[in-house]
C-alpha positions in Angstrom: 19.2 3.5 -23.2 22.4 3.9 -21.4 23.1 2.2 -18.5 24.8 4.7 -16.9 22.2 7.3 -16.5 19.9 5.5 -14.9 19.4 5.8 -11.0 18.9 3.3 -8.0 16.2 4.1 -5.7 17.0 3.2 -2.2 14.3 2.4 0.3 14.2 6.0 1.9 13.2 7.3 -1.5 10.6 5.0 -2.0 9.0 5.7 1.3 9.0 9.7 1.3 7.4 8.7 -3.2 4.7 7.3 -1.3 4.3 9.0 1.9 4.2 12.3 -0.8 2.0 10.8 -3.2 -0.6 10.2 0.0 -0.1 13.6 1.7 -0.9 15.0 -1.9 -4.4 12.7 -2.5 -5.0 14.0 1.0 -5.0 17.2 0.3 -7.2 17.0 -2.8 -6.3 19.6 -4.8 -4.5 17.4 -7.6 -7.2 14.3 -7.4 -10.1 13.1 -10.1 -11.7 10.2 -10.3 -9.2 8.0 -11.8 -6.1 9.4 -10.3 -4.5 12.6 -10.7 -4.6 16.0 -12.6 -2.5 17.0 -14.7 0.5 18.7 -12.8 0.9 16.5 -10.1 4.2 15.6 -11.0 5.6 19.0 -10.0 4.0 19.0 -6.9 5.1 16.2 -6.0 8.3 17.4 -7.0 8.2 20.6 -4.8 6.8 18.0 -1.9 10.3 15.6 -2.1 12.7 18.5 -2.5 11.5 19.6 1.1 11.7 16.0 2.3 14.9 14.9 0.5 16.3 18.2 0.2 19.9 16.7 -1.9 18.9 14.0 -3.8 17.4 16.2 -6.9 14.6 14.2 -8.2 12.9 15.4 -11.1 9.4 14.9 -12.0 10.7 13.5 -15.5 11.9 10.7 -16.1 12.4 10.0 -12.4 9.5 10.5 -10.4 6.9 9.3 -13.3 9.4 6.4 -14.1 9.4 5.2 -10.4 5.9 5.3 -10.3 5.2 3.2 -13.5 7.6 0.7 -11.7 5.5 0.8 -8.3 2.1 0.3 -10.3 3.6 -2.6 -11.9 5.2 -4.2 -8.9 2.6 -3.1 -6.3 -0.7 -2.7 -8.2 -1.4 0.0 -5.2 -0.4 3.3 -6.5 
């Protein structure tokens, strides 16, 4: 894996990840017992293109990469 391809999240990112990710268990259209559906990612997607209209996250490698990371760190997600 190159070095050069990969991104730095910065704080704001992280917040509107989460603050996403809650809005969307909210809602309940994407949730089971042990997480969610399949096809969450592209919500979620859709969700931080509104909030973060220029920072083109997509839902992989980044978004589902980002939250491996917070699982791992935070045990929360």
């Amino acid at each position: 894996m190159e070095l050069a391809n990969q991104m730095t999240w910065v704080p704001k990112e992280d917040v509107a990840l989460v603050a996403c990710m809650v809005d969307l268990y909210n809602v309940g259209t994407y949730n089971t017992n042990t997480g969610f559906k399949a096809g969450y990612l592209n919500e979620l997607e859709r969700m931080l293109e509104k909030v973060l209209p220029h920072v083109m996250l997509k839902a992989k490698p980044n978004l589902e990469s980002r939250i491996k990371t917070l699982k791992r760190d935070w045990a929360t997600v």
